[in-house]
C-alpha positions as CSV (number, residue, x, y, z in Angstrom):
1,X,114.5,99.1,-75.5
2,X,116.3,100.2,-72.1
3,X,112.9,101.2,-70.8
4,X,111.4,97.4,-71.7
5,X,114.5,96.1,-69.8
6,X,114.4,98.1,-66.8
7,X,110.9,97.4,-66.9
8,X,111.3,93.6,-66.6
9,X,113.8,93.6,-64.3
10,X,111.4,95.8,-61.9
11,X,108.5,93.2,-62.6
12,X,110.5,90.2,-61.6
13,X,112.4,91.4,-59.0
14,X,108.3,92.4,-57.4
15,X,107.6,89.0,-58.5
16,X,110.6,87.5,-56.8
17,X,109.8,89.1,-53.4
18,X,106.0,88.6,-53.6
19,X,106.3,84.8,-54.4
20,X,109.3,84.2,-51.9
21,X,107.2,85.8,-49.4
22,X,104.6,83.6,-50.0
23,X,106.7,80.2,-50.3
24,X,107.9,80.8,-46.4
25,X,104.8,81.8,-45.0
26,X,103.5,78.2,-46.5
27,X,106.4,76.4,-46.1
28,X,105.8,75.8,-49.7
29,X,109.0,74.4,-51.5
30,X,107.4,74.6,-55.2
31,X,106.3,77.9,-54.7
32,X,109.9,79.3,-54.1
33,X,111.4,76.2,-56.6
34,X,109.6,78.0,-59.6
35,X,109.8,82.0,-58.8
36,X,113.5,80.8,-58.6
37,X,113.6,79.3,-61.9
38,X,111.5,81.7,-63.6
39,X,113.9,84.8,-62.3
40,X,117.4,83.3,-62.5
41,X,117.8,84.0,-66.2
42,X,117.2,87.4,-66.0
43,X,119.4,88.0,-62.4
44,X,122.1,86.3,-64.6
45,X,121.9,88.4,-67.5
46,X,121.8,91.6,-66.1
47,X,124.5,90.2,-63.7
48,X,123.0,90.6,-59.9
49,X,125.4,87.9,-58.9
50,X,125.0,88.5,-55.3
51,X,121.3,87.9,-55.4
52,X,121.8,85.0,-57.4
53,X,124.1,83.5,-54.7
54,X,121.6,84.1,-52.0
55,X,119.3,82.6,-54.1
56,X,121.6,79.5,-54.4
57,X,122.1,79.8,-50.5
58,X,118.6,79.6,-49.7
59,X,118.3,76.4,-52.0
60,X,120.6,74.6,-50.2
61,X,119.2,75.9,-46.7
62,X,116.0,74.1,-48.1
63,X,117.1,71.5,-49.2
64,X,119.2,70.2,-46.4
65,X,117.6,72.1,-43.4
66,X,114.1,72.8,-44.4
67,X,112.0,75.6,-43.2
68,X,113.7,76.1,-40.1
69,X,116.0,79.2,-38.0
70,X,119.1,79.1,-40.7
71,X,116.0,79.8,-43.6
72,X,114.8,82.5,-41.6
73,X,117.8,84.0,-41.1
74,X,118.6,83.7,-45.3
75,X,115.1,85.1,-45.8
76,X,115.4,88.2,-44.1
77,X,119.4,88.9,-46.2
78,X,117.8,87.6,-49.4
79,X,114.7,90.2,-48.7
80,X,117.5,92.9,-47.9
81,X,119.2,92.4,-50.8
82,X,116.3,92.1,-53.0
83,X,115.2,95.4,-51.2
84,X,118.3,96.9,-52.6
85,X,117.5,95.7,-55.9
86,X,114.0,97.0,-56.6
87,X,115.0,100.2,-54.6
88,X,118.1,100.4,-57.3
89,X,115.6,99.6,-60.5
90,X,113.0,102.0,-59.3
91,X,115.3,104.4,-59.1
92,X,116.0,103.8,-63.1
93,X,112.9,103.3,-64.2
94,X,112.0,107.2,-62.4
95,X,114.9,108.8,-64.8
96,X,113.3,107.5,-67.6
């Protein structure tokens, strides 16, 4: 059950970079909308609560500033931090 659990967190935490990634280099506000619905669940539950608040951080950038310099400047923390993340999981899911 662990090993499921560490699992998912691995997979969405992939998922959350990848589709990020991909929601700047298009500009594309749904794109990043829905990778940040689908993971914010799971962030919650296993209690990443300073990802979740860059996560909240970069909504608001969006939303009031749009793709510009202060959303570049979130992405590359958020990217850090989710960097530390994955790096943290991986490191799990190898002692398993």
């Amino acid at each position: 059950m662990i090993d499921r659990m560490v699992t998912t967190i691995f997979r969405h935490s992939q998922e959350l970079r990848q589709q990020y990634s991909i929601g700047k280099e298009k500009a594309d506000l749904d794109i990043i909308q829905q990778i940040r619905h689908k993971v914010k669940p799971t962030l919650a539950m296993f209690e990443f609560d300073e990802l979740s608040d860059s996560l909240q951080e970069g909504k608001q950038i969006l939303e009031s500033e749009g793709f510009g310099v202060n959303f570049e400047s979130h992405f590359k923390d958020f990217t850090s931090k989710l960097d530390e993340v994955i790096q943290e999981v991986f490191s799990l899911k190898d002692a398993m």
